[in-house]
NULOLUM-716850 format. One record per residue (C-alpha): residue in three letters; residue number from 1; x, y, z. Coordinates in Angstrom, 3 decimals. Layout:
! residues N
("ALA", NUM, (X, Y, Z))
...
***
This chain:
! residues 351
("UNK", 1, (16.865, -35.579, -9.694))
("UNK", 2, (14.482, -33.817, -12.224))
("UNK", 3, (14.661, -34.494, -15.345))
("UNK", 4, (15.941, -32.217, -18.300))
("UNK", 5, (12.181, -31.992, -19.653))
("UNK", 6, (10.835, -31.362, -16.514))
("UNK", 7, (12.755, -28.583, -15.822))
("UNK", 8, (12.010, -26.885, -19.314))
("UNK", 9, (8.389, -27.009, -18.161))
("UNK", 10, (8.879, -25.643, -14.955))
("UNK", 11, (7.699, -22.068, -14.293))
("UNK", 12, (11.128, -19.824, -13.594))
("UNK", 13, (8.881, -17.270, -11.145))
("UNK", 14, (7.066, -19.372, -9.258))
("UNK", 15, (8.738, -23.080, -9.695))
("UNK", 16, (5.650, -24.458, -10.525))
("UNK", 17, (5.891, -27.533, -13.139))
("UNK", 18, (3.569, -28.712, -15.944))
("UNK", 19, (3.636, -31.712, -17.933))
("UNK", 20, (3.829, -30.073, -21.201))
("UNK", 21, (4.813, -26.887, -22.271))
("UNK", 22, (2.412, -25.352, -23.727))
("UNK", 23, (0.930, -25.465, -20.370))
("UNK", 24, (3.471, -23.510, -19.175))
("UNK", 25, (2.901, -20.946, -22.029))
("UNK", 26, (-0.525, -20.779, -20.333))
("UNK", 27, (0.921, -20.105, -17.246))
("UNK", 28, (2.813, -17.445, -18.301))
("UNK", 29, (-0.180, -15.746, -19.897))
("UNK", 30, (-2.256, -15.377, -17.084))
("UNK", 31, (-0.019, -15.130, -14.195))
("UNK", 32, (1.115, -11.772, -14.782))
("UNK", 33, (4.957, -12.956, -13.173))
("UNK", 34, (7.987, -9.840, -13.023))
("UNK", 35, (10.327, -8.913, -11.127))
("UNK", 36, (8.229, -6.568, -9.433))
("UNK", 37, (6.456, -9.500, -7.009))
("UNK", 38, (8.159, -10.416, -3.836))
("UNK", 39, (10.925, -12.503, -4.226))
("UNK", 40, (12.553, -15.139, -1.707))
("UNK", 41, (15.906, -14.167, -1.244))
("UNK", 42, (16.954, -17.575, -0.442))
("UNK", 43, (15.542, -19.745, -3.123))
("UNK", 44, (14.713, -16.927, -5.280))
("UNK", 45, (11.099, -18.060, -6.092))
("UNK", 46, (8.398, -15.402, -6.770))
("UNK", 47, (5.396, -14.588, -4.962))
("UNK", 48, (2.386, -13.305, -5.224))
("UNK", 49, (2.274, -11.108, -1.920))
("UNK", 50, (4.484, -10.508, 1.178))
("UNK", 51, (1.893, -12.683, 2.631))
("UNK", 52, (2.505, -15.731, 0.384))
("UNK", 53, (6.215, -14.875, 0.792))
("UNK", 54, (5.765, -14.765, 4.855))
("UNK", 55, (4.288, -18.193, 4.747))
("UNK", 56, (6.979, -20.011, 1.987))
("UNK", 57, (9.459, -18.519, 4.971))
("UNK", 58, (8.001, -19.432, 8.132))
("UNK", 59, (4.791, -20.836, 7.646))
("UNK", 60, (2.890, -24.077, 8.909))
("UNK", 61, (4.242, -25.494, 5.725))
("UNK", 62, (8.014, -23.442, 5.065))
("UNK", 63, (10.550, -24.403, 2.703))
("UNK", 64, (12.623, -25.993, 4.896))
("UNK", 65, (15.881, -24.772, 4.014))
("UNK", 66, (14.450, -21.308, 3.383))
("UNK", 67, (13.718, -21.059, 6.746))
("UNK", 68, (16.824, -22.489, 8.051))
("UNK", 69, (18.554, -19.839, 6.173))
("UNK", 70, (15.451, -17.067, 7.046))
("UNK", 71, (15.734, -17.963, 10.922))
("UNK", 72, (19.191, -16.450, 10.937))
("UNK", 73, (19.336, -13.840, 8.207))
("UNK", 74, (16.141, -12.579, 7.730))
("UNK", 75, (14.671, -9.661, 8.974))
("UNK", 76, (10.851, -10.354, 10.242))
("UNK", 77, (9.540, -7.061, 9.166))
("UNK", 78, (10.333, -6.735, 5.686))
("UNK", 79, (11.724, -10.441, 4.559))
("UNK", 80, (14.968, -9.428, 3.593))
("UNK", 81, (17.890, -12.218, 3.829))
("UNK", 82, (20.616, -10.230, 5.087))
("UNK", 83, (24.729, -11.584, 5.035))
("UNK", 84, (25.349, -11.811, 8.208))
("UNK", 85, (23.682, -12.533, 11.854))
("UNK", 86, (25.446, -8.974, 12.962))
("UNK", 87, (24.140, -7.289, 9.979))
("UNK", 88, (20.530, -8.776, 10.440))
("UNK", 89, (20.457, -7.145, 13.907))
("UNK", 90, (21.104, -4.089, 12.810))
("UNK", 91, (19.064, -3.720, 9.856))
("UNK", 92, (15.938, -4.871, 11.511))
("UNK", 93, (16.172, -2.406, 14.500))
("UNK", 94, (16.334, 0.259, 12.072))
("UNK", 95, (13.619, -1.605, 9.951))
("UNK", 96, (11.183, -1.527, 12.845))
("UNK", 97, (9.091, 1.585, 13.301))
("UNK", 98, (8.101, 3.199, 17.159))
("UNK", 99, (4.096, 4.124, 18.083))
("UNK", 100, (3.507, 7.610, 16.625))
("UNK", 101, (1.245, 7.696, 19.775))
("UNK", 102, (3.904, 7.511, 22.527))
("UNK", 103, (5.303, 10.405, 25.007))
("UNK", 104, (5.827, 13.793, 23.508))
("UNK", 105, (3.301, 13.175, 20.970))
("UNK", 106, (0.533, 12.124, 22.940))
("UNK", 107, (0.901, 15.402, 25.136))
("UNK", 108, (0.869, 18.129, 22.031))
("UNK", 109, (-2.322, 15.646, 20.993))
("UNK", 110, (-3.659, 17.062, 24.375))
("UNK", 111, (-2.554, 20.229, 24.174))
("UNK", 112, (-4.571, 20.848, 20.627))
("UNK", 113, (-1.611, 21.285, 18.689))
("UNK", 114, (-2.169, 18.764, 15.983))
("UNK", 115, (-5.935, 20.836, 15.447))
("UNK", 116, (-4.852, 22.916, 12.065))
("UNK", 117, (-7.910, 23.232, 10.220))
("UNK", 118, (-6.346, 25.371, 7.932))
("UNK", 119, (-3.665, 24.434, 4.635))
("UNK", 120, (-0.953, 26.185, 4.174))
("UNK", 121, (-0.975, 26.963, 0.547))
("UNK", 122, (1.987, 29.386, 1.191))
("UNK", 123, (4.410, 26.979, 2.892))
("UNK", 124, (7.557, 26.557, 1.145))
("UNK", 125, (7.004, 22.842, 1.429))
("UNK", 126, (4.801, 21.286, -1.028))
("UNK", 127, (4.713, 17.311, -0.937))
("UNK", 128, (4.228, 15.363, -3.593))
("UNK", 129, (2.679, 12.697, -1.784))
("UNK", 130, (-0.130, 12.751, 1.428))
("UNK", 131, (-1.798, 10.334, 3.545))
("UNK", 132, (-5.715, 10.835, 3.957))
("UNK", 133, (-7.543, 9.209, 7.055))
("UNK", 134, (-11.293, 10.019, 8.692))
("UNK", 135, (-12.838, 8.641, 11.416))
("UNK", 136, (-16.685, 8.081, 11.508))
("UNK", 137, (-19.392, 8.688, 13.706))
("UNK", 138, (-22.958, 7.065, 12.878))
("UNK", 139, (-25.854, 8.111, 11.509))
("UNK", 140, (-29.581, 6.826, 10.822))
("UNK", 141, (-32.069, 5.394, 12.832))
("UNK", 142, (-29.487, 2.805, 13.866))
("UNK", 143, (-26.333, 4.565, 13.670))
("UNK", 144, (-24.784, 2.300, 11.258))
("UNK", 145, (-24.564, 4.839, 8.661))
("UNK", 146, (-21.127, 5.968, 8.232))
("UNK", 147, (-20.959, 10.108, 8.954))
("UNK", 148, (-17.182, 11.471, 8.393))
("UNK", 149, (-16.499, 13.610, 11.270))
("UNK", 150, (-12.967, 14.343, 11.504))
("UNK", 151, (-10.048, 14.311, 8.729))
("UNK", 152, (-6.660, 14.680, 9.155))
("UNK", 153, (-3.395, 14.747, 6.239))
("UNK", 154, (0.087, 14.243, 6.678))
("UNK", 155, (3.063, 14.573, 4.442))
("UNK", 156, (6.265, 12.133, 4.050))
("UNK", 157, (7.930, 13.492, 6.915))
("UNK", 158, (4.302, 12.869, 9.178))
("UNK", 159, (3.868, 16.710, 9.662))
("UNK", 160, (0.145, 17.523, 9.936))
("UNK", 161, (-0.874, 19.437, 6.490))
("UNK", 162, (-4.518, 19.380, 7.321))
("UNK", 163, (-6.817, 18.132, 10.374))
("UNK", 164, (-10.316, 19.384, 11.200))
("UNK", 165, (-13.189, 18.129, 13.195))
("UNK", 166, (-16.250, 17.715, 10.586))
("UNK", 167, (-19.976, 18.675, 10.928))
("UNK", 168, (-21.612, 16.289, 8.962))
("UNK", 169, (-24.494, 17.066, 7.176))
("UNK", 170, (-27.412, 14.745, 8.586))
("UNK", 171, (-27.714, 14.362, 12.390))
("UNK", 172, (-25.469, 11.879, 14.422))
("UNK", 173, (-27.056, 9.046, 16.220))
("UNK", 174, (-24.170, 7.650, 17.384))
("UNK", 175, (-20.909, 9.331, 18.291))
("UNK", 176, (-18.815, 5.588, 18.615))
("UNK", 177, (-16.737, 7.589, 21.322))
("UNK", 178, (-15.193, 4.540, 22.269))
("UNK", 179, (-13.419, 3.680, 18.983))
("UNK", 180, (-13.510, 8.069, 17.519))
("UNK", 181, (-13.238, 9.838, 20.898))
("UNK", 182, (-15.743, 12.062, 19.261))
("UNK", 183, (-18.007, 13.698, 21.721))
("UNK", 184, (-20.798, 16.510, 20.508))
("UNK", 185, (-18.897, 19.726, 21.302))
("UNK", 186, (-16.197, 18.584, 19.158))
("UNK", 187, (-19.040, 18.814, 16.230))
("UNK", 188, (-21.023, 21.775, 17.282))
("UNK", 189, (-19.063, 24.439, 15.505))
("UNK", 190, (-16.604, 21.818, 13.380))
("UNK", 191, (-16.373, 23.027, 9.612))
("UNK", 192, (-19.029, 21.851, 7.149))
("UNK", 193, (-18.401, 18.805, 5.313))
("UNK", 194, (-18.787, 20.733, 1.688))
("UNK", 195, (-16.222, 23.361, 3.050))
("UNK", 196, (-13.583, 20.046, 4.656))
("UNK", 197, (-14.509, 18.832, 1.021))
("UNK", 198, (-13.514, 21.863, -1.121))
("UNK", 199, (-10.400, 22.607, 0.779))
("UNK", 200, (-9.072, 18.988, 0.223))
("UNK", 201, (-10.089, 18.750, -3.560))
("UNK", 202, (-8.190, 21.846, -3.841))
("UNK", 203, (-4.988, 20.982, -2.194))
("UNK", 204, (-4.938, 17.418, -3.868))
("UNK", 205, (-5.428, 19.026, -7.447))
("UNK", 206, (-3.073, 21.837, -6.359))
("UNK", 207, (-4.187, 23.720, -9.083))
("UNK", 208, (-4.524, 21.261, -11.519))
("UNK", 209, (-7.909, 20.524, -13.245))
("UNK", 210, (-9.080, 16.980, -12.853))
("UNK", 211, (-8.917, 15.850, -16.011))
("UNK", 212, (-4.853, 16.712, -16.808))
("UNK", 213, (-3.612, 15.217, -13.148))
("UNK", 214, (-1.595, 12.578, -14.394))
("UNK", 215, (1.198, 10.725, -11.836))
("UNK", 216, (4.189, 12.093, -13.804))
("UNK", 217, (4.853, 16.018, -14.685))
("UNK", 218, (1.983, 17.038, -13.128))
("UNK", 219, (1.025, 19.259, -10.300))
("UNK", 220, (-1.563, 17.036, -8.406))
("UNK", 221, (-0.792, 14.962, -5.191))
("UNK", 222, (0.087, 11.670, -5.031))
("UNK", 223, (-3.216, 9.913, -1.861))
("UNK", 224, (-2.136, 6.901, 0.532))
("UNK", 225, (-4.350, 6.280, 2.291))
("UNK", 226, (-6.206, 3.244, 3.152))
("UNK", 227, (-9.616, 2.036, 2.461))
("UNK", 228, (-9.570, 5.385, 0.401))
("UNK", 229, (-12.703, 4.106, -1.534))
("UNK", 230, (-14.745, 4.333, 1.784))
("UNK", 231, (-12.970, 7.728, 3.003))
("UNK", 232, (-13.541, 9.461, -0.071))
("UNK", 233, (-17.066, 8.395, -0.453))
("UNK", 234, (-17.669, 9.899, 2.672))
("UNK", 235, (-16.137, 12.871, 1.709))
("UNK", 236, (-18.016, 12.866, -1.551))
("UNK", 237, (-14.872, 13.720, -2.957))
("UNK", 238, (-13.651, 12.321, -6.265))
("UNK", 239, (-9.821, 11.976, -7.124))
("UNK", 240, (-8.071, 10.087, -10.356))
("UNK", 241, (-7.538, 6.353, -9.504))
("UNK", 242, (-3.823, 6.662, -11.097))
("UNK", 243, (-3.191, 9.233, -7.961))
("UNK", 244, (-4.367, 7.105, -5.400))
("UNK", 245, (-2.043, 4.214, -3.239))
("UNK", 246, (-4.747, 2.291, -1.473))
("UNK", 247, (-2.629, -0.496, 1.262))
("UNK", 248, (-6.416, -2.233, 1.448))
("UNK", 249, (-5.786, -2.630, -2.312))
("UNK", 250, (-2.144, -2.855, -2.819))
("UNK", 251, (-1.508, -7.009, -4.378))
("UNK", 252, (1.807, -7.182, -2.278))
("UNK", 253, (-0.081, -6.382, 0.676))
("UNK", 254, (-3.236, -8.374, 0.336))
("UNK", 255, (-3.642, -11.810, 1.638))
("UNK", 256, (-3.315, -14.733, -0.401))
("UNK", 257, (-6.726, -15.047, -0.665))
("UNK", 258, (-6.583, -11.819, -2.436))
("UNK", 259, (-8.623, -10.164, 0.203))
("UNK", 260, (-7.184, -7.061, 2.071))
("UNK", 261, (-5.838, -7.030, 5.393))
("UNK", 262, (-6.107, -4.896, 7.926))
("UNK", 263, (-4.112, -1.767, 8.976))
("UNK", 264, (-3.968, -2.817, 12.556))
("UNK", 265, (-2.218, -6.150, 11.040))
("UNK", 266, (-0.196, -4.527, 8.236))
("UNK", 267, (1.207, -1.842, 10.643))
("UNK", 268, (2.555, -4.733, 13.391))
("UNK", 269, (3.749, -7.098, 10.758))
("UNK", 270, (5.649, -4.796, 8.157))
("UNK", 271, (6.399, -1.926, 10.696))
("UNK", 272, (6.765, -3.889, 14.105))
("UNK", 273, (3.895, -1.502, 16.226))
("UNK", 274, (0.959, -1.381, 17.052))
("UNK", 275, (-2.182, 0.876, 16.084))
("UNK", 276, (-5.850, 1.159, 17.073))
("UNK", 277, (-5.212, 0.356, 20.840))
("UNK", 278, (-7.716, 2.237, 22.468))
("UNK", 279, (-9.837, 4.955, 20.485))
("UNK", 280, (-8.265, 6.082, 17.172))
("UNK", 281, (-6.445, 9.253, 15.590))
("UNK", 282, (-6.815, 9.354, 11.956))
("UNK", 283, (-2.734, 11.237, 12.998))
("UNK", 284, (-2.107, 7.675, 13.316))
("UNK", 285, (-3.291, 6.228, 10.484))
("UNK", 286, (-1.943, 8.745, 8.262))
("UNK", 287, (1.246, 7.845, 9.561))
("UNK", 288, (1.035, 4.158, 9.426))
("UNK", 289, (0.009, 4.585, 5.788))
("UNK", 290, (2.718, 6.513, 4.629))
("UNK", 291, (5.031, 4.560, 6.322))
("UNK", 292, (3.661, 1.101, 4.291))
("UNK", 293, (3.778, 3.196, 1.297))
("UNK", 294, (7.250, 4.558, 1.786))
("UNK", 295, (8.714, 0.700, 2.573))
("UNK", 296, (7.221, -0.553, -0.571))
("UNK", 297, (7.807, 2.476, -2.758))
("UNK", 298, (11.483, 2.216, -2.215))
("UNK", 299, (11.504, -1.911, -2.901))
("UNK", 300, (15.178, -2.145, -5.588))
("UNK", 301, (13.374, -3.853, -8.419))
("UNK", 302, (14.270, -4.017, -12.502))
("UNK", 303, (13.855, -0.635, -14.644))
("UNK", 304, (11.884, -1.893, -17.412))
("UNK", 305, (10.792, 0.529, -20.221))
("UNK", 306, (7.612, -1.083, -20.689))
("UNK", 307, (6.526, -2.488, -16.741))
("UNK", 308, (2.949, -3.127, -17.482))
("UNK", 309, (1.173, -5.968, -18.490))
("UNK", 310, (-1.523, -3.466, -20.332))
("UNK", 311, (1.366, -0.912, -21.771))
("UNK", 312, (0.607, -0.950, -25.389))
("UNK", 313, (3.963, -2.487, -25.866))
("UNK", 314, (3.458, -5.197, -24.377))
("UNK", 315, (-0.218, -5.830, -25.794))
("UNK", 316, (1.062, -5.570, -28.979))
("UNK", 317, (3.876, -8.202, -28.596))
("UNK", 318, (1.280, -10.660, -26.822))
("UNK", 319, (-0.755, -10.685, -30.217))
("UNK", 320, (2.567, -11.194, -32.687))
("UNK", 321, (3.512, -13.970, -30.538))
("UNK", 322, (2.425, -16.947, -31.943))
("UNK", 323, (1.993, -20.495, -29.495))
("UNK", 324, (4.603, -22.190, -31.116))
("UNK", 325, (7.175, -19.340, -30.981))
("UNK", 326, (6.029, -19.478, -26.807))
("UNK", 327, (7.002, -22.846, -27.075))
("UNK", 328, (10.402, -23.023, -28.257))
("UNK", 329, (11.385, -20.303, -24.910))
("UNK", 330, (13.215, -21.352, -22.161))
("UNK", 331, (11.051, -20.671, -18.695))
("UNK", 332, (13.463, -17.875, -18.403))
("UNK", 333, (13.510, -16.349, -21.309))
("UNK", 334, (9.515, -16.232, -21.152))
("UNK", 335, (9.846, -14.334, -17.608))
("UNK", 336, (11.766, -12.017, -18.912))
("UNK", 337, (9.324, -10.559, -21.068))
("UNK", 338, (6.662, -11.357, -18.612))
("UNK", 339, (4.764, -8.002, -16.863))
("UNK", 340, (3.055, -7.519, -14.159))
("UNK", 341, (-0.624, -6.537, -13.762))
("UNK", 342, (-0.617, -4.052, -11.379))
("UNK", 343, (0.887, -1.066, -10.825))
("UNK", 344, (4.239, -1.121, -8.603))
("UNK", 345, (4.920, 1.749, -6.157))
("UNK", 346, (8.270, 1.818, -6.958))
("UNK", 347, (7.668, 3.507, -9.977))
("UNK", 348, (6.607, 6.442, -8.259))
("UNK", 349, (10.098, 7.186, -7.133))
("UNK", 350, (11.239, 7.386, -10.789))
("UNK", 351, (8.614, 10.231, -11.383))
***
């Protein structure tokens, strides 16, 4: 049985326990805890990333009765404890996603279909949010220089906005048909990389200049992508970092080591299929992408006026604060006004 004084200095998020409070004030200060991290839906405790979440649930080292509870309610895709076997069954079927790469797509892949190297600015739709993926072919003495050579975009509902083969603009020592399918006549009259990079700038601005797209009110579009550092370094194309949704860079998403995972292992764990069997369609990435981003954008968390840890806000109310004030909190009452450090997609869907 714990005692009354331990359980004052136990952390409410994360259940960790100090021996004094104000260690737990310190805690507090640097662990960034809301109600925007992943949250057991057995025990209730708070973690740091689906990762750290997956493993509390059915790791080497589980909760025990978590997982009791897990292994019959909980769907394996996206950790949800469900009320019933029955409805478990049916909310993970719909929860799991099909290869984008299967049948009927495959064969309009084939047929050239997917090859729009145009944008249609006139389309009655206009999405708000796109998924970005190229695919590299190598450059330099070696090849190990990364060349982009083809691009595709996608919207929400994966319809193709934009795809074009790429010329790059140094030669290509190494096509890397194996992983790209690339071969030279794709290349030989493929649109310049400063015209690919113009046409994208433009549609991603939308007719916004760079300096006024902001994520709310604005015109400009909302980039998944991921490893969207690398991609639009390639691209030498520049974008606002408060427009992009990076799922390399995402904390939920990242391992507990903080490192990022893969989108080969985030697409089979979170959506239940698997990509990058074989060579590899940026289509597919775009896809998988959007798909992450759409899961975790539409995650049911707390509307909090203030929901980061830098708002001004909540800056100002660190400095007022004064130790002792900390110190006479309950653990709950401190994670209430706790914030988190990071931006959380589901605040996009309240734009």
């Amino acid at each position: 049985m714990e005692s009354s004084e331990t359980l004052r200095n136990k952390c409410a998020a994360c259940y960790k326990q100090f021996n004094k409070m104000e260690h737990l004030v310190e805690h507090m200060k640097i662990s960034y805890h809301s109600g925007h991290e992943p949250t057991c839906g057995v025990c209730k405790k708070h973690c740091r990333s689906f990762e750290s979440l997956r493993e509390h649930l059915i790791g080497p080292l589980p909760k025990q009765e978590c997982k009791n509870i897990f292994s019959i309610l909980g769907c394996r895709f996206c950790l949800m404890i469900l009320e019933t076997p029955n409805a478990r069954r049916i909310h993970q079927e719909r929860c799991q996603f099909s290869s984008v790469n299967a049948g009927l797509t495959t064969r309009m892949a084939a047929l050239g279909i997917r090859d729009k190297d145009m944008i249609d600015y006139t389309s009655s739709r206009s999405p708000k949010v796109v998924a970005l993926s190229c695919k590299m072919v190598g450059g330099g003495s070696d090849g190990s220089l990364d060349l982009c050579a083809r691009v595709c975009i996608t919207d929400e509902g994966d319809n193709v906005v934009f795809h074009t083969y790429v010329k790059p603009s140094m030669a290509v020592t190494n096509y890397r048909y194996e992983k790209t399918g690339i071969r030279p006549e794709n290349l030989r009259d493929a649109m310049p990389l400063k015209h690919a990079q113009r046409k994208i700038q433009e549609f991603l601005c939308n007719g916004e200049p760079m300096w006024k797209i902001r994520p709310r009110g604005g015109k400009g579009r909302i980039l998944v992508g991921h490893g969207l550092d690398h991609d639009l370094d390639r691209l030498q194309l520049e974008y606002p970092s408060s427009m992009i949704r990076d799922t390399a860079k995402y904390p939920p998403l990242m391992k507990t080591s903080k490192l990022s995972n893969s989108l080969k292992y985030l697409t089979r764990a979170y959506l239940g299929y698997d990509v990058h069997v074989g060579i590899q369609d940026p289509y597919e990435d775009c896809v998988a992408t959007m798909r992450l981003y759409t899961r975790m954008r539409y995650q049911k968390h707390k509307i909090e006026a203030y929901p980061l840890a830098a708002d001004a806000h909540n800056r100002s109310n660190q400095v007022v604060w004064r130790q002792n004030e900390f110190e006479r909190m309950s653990p709950d009452e401190m994670l209430s006004i706790s914030r988190s450090d990071y931006y959380c997609w589901c605040l996009d869907s309240l734009a």
